[in-house]
LUMLUMDREN-2810 file (N, C-alpha, C; in Angstrom, 1 decimal):
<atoms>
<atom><aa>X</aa><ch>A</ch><at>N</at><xx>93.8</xx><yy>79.1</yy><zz>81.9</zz></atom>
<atom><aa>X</aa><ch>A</ch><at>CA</at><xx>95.2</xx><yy>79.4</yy><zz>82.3</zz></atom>
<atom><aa>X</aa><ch>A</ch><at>C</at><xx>95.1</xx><yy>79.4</yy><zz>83.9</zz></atom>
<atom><aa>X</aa><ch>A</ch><at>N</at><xx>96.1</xx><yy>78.6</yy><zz>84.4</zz></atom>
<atom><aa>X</aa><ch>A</ch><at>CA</at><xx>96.3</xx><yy>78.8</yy><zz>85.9</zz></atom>
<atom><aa>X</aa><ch>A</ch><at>C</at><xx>97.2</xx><yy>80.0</yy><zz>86.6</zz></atom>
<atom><aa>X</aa><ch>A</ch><at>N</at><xx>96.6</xx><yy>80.5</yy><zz>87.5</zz></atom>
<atom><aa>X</aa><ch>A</ch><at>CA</at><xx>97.8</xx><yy>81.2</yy><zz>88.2</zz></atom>
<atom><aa>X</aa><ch>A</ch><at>C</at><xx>98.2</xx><yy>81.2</yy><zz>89.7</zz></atom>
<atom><aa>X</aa><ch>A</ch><at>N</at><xx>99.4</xx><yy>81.8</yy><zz>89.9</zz></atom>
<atom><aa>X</aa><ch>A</ch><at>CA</at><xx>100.5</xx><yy>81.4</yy><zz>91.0</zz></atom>
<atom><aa>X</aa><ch>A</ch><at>C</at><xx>100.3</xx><yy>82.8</yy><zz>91.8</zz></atom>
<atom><aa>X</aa><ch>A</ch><at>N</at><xx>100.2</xx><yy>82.7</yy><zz>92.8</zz></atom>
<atom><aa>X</aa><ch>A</ch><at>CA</at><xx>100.7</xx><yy>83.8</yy><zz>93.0</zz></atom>
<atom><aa>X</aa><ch>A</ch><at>C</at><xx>101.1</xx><yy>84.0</yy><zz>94.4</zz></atom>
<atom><aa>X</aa><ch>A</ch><at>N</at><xx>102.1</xx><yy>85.1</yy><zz>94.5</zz></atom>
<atom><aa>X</aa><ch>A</ch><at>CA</at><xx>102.9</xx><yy>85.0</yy><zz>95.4</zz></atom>
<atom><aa>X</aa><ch>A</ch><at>C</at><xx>102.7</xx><yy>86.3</yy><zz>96.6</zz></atom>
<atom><aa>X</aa><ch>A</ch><at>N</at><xx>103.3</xx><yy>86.4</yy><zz>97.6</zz></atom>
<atom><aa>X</aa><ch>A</ch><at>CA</at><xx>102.8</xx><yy>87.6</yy><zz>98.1</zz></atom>
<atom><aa>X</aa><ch>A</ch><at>C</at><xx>104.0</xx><yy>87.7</yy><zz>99.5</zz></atom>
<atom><aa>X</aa><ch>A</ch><at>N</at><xx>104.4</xx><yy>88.9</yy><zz>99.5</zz></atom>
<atom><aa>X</aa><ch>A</ch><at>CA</at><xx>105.3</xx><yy>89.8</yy><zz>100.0</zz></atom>
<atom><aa>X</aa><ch>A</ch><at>C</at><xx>105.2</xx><yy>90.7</yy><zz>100.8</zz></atom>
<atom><aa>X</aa><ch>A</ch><at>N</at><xx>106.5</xx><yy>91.1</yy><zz>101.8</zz></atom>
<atom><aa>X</aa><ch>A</ch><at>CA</at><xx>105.7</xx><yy>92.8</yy><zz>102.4</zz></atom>
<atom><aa>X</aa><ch>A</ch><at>C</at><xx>106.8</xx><yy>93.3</yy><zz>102.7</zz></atom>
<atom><aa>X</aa><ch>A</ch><at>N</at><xx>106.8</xx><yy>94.6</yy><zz>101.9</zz></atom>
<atom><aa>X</aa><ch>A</ch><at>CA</at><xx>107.9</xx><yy>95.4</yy><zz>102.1</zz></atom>
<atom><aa>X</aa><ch>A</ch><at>C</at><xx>108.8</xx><yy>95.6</yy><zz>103.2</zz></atom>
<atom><aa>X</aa><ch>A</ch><at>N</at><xx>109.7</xx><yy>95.1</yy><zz>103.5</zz></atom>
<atom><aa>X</aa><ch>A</ch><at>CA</at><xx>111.2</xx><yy>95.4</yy><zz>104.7</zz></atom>
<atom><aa>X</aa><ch>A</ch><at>C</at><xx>112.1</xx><yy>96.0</yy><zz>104.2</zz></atom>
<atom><aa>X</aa><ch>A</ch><at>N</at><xx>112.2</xx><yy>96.4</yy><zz>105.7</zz></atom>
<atom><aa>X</aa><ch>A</ch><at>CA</at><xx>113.7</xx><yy>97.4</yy><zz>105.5</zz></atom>
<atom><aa>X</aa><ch>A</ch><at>C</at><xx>114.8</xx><yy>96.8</yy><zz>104.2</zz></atom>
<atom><aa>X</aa><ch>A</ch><at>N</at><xx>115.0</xx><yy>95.8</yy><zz>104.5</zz></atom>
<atom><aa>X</aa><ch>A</ch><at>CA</at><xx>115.6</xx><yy>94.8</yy><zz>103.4</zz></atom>
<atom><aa>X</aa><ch>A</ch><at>C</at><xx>115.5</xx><yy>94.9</yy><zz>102.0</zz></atom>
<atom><aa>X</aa><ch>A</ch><at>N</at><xx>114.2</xx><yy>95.5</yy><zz>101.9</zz></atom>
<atom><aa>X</aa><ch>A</ch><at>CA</at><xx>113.8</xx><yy>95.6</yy><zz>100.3</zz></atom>
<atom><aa>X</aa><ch>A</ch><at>C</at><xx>113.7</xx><yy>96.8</yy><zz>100.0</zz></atom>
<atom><aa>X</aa><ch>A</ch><at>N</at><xx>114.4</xx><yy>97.6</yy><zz>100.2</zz></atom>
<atom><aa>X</aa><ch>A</ch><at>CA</at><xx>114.2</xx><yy>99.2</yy><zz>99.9</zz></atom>
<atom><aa>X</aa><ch>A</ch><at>C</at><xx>115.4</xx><yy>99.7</yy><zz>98.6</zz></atom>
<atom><aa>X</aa><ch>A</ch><at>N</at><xx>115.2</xx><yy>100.8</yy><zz>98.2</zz></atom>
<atom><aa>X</aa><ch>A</ch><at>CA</at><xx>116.0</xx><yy>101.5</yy><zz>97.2</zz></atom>
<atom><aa>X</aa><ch>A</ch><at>C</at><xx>117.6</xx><yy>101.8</yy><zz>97.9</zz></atom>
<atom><aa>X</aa><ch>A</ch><at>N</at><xx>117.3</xx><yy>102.3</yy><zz>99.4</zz></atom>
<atom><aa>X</aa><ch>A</ch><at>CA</at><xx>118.3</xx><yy>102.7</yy><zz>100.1</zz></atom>
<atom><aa>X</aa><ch>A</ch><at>C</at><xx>119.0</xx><yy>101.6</yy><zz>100.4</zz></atom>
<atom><aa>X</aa><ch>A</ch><at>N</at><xx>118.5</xx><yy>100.9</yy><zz>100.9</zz></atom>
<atom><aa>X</aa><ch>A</ch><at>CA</at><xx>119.2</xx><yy>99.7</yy><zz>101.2</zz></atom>
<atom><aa>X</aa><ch>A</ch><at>C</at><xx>120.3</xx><yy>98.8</yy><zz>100.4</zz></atom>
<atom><aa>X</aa><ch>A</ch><at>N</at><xx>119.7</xx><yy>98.5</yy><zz>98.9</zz></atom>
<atom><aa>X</aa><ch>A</ch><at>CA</at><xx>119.9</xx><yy>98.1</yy><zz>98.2</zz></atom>
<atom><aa>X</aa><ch>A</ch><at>C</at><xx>120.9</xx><yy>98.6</yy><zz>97.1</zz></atom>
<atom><aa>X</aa><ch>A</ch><at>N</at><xx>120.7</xx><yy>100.1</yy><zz>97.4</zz></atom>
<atom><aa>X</aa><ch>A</ch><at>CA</at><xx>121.6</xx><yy>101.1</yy><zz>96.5</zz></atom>
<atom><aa>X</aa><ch>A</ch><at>C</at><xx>120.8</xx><yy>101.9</yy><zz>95.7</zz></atom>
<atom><aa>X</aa><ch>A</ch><at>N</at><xx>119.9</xx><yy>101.1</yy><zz>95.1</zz></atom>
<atom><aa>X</aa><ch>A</ch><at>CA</at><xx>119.1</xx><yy>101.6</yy><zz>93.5</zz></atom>
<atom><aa>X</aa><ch>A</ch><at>C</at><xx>118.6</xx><yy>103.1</yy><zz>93.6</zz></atom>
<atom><aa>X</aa><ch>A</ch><at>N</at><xx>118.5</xx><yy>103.2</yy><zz>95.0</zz></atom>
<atom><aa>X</aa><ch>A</ch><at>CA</at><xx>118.1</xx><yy>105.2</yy><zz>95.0</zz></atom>
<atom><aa>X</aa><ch>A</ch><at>C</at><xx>118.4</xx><yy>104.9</yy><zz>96.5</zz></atom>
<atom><aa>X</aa><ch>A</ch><at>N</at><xx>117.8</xx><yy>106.8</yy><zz>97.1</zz></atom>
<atom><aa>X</aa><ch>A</ch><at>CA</at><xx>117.9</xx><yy>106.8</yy><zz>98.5</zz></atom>
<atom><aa>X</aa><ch>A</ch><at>C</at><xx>116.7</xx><yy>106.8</yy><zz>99.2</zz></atom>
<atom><aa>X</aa><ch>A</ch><at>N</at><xx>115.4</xx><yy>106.4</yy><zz>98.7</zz></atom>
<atom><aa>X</aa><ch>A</ch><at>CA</at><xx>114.5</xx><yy>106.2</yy><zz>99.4</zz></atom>
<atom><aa>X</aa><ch>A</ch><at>C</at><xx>114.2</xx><yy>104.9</yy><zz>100.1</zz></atom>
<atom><aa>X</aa><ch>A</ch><at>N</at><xx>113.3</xx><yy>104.4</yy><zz>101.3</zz></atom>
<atom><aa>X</aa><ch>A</ch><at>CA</at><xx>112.7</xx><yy>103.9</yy><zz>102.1</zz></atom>
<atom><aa>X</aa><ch>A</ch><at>C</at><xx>111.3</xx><yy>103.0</yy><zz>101.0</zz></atom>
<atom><aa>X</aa><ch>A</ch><at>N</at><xx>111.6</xx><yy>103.2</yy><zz>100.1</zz></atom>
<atom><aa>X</aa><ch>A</ch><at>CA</at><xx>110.5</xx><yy>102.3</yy><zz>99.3</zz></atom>
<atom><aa>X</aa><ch>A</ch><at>C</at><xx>111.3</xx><yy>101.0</yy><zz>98.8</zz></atom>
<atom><aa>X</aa><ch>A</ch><at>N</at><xx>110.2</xx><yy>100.4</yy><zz>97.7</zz></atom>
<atom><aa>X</aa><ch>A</ch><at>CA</at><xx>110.5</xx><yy>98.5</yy><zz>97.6</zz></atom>
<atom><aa>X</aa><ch>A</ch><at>C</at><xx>111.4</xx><yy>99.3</yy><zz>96.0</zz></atom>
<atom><aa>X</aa><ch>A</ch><at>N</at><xx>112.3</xx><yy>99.0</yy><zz>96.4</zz></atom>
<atom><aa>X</aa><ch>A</ch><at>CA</at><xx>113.8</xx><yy>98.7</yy><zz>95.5</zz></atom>
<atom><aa>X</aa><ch>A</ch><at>C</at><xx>113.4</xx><yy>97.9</yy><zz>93.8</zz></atom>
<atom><aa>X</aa><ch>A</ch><at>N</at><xx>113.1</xx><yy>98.6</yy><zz>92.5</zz></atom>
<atom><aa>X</aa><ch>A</ch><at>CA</at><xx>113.2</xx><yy>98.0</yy><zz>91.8</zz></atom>
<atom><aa>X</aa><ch>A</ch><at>C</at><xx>113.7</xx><yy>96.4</yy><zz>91.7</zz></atom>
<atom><aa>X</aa><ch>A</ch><at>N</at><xx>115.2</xx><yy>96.3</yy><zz>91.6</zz></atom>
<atom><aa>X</aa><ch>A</ch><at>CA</at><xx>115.7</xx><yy>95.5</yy><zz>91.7</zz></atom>
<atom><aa>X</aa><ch>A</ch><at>C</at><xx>114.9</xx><yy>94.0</yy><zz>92.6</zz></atom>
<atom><aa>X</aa><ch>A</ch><at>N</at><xx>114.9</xx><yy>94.8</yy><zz>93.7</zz></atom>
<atom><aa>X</aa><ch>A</ch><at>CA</at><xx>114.0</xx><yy>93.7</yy><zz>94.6</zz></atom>
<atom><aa>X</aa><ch>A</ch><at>C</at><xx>112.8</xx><yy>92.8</yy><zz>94.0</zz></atom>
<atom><aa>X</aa><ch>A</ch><at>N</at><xx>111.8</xx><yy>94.0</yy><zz>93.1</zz></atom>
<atom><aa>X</aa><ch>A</ch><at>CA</at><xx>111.0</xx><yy>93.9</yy><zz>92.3</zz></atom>
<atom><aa>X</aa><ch>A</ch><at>C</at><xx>111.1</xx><yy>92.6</yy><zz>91.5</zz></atom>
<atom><aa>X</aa><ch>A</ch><at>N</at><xx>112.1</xx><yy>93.0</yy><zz>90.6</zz></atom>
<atom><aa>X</aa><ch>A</ch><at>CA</at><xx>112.2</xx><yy>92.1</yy><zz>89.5</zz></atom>
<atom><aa>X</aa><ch>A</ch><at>C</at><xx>112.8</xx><yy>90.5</yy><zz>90.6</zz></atom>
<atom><aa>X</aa><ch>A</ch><at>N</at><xx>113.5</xx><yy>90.7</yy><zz>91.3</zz></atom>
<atom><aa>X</aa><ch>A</ch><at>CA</at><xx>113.8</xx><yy>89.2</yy><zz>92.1</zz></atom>
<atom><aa>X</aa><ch>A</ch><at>C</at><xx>112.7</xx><yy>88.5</yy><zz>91.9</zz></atom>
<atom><aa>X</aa><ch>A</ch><at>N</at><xx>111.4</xx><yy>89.1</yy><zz>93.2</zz></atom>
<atom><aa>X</aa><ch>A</ch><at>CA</at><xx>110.4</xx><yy>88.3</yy><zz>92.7</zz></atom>
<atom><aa>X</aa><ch>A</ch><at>C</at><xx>109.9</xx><yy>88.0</yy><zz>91.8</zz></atom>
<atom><aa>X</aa><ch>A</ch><at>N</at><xx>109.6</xx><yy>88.6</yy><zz>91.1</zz></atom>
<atom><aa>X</aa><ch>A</ch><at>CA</at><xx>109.3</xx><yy>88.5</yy><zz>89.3</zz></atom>
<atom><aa>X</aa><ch>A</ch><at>C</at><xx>109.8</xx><yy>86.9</yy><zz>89.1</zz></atom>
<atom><aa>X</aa><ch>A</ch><at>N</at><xx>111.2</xx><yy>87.5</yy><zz>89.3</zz></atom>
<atom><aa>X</aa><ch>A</ch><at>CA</at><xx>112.1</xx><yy>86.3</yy><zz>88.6</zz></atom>
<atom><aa>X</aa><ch>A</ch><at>C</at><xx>111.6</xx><yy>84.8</yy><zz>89.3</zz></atom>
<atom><aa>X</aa><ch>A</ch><at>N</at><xx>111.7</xx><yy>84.9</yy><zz>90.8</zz></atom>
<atom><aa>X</aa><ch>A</ch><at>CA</at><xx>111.6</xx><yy>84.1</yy><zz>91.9</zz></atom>
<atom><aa>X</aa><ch>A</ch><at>C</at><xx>110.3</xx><yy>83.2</yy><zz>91.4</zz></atom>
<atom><aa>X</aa><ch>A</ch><at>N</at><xx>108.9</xx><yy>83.8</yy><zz>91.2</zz></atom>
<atom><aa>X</aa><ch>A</ch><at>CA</at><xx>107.8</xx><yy>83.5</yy><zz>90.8</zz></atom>
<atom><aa>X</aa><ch>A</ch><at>C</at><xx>108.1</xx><yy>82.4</yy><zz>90.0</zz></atom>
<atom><aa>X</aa><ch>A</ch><at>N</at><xx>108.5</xx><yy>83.4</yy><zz>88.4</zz></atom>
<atom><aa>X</aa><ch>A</ch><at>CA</at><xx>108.1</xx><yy>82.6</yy><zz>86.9</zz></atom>
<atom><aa>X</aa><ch>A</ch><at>C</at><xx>109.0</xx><yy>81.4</yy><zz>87.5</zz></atom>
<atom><aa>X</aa><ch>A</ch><at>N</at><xx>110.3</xx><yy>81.5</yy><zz>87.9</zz></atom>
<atom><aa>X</aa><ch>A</ch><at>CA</at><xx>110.8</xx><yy>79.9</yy><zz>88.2</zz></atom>
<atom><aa>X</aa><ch>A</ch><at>C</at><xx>110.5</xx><yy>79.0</yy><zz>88.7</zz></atom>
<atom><aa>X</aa><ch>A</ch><at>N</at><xx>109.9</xx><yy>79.2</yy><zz>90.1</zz></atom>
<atom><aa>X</aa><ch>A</ch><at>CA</at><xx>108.8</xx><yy>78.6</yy><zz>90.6</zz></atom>
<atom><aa>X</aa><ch>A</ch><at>C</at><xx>107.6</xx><yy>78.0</yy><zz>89.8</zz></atom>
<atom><aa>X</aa><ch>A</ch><at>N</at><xx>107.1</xx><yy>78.8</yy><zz>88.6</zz></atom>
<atom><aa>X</aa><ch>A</ch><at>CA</at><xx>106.2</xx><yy>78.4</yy><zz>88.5</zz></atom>
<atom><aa>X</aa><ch>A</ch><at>C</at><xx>106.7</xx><yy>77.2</yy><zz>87.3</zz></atom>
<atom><aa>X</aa><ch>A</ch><at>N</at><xx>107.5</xx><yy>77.6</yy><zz>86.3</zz></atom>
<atom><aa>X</aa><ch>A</ch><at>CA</at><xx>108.7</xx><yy>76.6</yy><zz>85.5</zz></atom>
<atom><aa>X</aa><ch>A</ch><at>C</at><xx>108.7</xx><yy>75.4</yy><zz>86.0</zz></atom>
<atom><aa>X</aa><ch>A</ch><at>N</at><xx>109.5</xx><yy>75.1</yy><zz>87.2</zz></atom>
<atom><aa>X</aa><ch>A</ch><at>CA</at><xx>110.1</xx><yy>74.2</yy><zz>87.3</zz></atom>
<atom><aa>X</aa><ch>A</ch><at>C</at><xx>109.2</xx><yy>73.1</yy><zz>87.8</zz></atom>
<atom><aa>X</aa><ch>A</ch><at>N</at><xx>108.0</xx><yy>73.5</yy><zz>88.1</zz></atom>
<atom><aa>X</aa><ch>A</ch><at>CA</at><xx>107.1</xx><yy>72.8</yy><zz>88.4</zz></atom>
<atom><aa>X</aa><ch>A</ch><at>C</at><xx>106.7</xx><yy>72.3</yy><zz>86.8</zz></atom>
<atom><aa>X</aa><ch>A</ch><at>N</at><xx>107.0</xx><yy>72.5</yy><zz>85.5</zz></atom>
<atom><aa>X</aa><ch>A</ch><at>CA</at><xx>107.0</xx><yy>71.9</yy><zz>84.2</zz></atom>
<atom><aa>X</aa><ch>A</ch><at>C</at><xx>108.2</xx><yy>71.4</yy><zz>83.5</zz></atom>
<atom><aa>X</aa><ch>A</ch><at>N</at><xx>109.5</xx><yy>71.4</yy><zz>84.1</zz></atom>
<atom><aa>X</aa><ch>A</ch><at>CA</at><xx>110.6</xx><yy>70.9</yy><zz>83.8</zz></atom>
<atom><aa>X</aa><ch>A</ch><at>C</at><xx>111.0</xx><yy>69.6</yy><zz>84.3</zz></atom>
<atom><aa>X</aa><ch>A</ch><at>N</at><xx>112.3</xx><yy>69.2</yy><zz>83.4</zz></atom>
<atom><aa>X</aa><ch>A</ch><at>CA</at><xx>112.7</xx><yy>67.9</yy><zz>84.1</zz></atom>
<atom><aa>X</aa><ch>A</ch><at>C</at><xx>113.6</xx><yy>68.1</yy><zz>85.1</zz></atom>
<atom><aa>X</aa><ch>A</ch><at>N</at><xx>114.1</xx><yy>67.3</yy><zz>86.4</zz></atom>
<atom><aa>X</aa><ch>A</ch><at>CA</at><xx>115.1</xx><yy>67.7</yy><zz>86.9</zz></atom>
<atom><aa>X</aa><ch>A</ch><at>C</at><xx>116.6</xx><yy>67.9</yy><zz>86.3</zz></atom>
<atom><aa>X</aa><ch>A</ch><at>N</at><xx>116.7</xx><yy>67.5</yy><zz>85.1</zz></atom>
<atom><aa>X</aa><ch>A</ch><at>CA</at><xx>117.9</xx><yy>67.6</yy><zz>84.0</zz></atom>
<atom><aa>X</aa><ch>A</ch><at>C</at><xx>117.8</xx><yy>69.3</yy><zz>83.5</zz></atom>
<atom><aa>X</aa><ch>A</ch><at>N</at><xx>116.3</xx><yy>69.8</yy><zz>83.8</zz></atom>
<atom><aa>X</aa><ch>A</ch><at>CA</at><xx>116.6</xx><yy>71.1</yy><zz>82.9</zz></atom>
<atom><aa>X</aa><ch>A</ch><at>C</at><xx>116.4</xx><yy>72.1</yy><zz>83.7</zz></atom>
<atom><aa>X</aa><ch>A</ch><at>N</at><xx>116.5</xx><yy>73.8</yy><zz>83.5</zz></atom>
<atom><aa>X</aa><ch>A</ch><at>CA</at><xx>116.7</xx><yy>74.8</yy><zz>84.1</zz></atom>
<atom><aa>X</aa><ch>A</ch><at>C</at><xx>115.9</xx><yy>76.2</yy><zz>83.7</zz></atom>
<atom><aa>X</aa><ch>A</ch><at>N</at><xx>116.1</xx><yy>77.1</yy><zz>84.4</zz></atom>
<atom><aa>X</aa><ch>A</ch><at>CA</at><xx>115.8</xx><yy>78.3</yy><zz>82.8</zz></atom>
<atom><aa>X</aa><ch>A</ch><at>C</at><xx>117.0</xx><yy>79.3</yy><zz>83.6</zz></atom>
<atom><aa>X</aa><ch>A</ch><at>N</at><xx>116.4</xx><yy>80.2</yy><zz>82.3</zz></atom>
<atom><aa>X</aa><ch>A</ch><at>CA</at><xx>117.3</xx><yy>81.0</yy><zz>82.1</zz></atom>
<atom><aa>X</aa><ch>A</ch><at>C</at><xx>116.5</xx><yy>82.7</yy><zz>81.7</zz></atom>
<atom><aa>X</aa><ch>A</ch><at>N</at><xx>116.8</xx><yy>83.0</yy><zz>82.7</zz></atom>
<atom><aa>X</aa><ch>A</ch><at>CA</at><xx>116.3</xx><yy>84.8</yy><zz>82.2</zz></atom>
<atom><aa>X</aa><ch>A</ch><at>C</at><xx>117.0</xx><yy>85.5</yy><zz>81.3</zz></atom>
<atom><aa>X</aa><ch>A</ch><at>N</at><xx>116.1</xx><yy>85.9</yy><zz>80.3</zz></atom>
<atom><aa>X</aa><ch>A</ch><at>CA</at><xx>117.0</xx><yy>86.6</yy><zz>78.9</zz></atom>
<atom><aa>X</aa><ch>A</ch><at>C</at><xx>116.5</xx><yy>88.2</yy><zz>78.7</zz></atom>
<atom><aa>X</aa><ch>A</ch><at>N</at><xx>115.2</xx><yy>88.5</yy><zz>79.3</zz></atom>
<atom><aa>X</aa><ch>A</ch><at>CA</at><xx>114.7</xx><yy>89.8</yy><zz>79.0</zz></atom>
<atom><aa>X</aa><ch>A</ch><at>C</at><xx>114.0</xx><yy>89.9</yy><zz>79.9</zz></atom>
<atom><aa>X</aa><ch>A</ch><at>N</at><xx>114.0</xx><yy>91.4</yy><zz>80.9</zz></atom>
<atom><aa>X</aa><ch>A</ch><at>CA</at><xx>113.1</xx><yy>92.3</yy><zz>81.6</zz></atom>
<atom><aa>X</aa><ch>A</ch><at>C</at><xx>112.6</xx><yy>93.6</yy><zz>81.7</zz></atom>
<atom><aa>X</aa><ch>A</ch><at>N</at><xx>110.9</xx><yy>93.3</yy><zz>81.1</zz></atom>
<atom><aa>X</aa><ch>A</ch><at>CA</at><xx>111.0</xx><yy>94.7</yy><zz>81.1</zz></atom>
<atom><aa>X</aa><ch>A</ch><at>C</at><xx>109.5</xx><yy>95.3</yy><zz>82.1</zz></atom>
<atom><aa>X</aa><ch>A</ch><at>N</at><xx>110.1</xx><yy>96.1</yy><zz>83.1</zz></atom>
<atom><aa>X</aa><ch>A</ch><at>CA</at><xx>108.9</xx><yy>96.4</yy><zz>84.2</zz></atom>
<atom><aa>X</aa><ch>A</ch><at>C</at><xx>109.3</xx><yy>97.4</yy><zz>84.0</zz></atom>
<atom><aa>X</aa><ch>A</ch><at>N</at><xx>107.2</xx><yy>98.1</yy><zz>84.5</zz></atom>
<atom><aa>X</aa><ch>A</ch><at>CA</at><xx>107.1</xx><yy>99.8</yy><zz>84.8</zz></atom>
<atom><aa>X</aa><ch>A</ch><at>C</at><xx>107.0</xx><yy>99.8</yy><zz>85.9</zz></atom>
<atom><aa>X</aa><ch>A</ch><at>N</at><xx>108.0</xx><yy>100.6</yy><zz>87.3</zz></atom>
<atom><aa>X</aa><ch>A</ch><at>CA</at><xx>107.6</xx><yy>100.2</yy><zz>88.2</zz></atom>
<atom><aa>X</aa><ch>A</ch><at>C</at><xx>106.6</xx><yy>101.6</yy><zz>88.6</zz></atom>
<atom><aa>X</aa><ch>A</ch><at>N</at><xx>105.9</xx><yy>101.5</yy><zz>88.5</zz></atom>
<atom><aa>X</aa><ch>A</ch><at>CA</at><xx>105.3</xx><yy>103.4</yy><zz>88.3</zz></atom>
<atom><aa>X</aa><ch>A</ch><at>C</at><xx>105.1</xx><yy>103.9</yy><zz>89.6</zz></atom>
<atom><aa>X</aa><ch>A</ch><at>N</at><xx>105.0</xx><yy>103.2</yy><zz>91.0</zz></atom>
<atom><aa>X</aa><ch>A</ch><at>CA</at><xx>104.4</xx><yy>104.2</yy><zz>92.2</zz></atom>
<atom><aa>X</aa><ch>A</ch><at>C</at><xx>105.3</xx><yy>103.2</yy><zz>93.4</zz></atom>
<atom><aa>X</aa><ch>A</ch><at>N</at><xx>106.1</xx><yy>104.0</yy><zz>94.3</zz></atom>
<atom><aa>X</aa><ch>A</ch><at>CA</at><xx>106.4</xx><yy>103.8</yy><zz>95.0</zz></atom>
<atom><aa>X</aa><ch>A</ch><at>C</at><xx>105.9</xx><yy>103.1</yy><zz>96.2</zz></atom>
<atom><aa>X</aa><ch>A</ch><at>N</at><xx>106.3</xx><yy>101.8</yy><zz>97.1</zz></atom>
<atom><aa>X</aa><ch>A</ch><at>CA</at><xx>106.2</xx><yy>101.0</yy><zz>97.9</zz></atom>
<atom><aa>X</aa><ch>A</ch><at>C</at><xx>106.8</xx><yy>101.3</yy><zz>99.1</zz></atom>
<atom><aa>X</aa><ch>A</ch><at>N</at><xx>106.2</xx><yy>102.5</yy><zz>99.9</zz></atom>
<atom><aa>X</aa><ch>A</ch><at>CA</at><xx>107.0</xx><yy>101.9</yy><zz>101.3</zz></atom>
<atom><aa>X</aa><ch>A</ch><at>C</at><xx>107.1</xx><yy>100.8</yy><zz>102.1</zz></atom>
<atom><aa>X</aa><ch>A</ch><at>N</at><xx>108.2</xx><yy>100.6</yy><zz>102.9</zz></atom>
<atom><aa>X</aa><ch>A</ch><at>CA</at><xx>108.2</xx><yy>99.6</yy><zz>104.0</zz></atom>
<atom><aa>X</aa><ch>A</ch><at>C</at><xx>106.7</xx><yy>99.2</yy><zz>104.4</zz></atom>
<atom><aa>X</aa><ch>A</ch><at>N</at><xx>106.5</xx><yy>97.6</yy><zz>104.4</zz></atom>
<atom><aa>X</aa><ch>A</ch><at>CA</at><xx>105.5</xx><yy>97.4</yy><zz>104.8</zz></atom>
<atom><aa>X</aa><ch>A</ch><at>C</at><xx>104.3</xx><yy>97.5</yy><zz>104.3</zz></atom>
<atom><aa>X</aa><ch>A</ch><at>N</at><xx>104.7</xx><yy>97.8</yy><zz>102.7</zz></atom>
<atom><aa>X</aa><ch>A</ch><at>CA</at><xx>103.0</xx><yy>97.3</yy><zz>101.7</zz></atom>
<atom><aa>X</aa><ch>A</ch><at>C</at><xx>103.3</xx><yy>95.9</yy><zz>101.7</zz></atom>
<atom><aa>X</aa><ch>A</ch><at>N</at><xx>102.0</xx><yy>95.7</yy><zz>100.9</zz></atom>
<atom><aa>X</aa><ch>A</ch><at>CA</at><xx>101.7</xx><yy>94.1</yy><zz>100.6</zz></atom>
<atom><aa>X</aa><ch>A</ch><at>C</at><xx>101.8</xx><yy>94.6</yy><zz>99.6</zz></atom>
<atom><aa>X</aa><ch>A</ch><at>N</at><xx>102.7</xx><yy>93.2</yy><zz>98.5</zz></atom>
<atom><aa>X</aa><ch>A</ch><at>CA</at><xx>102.6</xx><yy>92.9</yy><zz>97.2</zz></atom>
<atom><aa>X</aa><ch>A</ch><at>C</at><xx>103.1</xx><yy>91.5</yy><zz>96.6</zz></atom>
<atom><aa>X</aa><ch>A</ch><at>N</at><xx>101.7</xx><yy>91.3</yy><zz>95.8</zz></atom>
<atom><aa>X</aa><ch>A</ch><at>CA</at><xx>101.7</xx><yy>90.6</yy><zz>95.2</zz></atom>
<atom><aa>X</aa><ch>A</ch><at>C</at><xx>102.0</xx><yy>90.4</yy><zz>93.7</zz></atom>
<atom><aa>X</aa><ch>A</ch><at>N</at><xx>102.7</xx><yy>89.1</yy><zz>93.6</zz></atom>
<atom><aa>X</aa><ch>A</ch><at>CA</at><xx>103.0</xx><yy>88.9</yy><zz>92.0</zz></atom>
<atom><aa>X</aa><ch>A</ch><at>C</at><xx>102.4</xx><yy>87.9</yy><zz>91.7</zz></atom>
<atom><aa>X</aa><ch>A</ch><at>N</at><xx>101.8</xx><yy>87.8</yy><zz>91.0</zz></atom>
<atom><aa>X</aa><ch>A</ch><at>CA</at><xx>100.8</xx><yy>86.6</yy><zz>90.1</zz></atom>
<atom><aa>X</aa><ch>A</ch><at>C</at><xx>101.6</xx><yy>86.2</yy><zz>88.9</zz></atom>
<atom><aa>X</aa><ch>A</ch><at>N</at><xx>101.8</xx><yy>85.3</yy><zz>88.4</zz></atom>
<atom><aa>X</aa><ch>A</ch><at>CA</at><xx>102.9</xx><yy>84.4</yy><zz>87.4</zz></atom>
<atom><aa>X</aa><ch>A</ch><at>C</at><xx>101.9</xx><yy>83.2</yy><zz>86.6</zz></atom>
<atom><aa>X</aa><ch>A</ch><at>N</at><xx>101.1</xx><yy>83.4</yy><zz>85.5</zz></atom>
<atom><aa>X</aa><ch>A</ch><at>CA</at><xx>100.5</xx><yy>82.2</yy><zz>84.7</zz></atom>
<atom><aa>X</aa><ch>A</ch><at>C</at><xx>101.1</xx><yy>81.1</yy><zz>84.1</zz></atom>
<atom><aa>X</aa><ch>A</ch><at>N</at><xx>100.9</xx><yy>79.7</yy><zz>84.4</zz></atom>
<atom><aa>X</aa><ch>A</ch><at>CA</at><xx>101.3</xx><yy>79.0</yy><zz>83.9</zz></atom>
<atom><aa>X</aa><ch>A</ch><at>C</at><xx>100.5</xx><yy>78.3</yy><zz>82.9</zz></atom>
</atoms>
């Protein structure tokens, strides 16, 4: 199995506060799952035809420990 993987660093941009989802200075669930999302399609469409797409139907993340501004994070996606 191959893998992808992507890598990030927490900004102001990507916070709870920023974004709404709470009022802390950490990486924003929400934000979370983008990449998530951002990855697997990435890694899809590199096995699709240009006729076809996908489509997100279910997510489920633990986001268990807070990310301030300015960690590094990576998302790894197997194809």
């Amino acid at each position: 199995m191959a893998l992808e993987t992507f890598e990030y660093t927490v900004t102001d941009g990507d916070t709870a506060a920023r974004l709404g989802s709470g009022d802390l200075a950490v990486l924003a669930t929400p934000r979370l799952i983008n990449w998530l999302e951002r990855a697997a399609y990435t890694v899809a469409k590199a096995s699709i035809t240009t006729r076809q797409t996908t489509v997100g139907t279910l997510v489920k993340v633990e986001h268990l420990k807070g990310s301030p501004v300015g960690t590094h994070v990576r998302v790894t996606c197997a194809k």
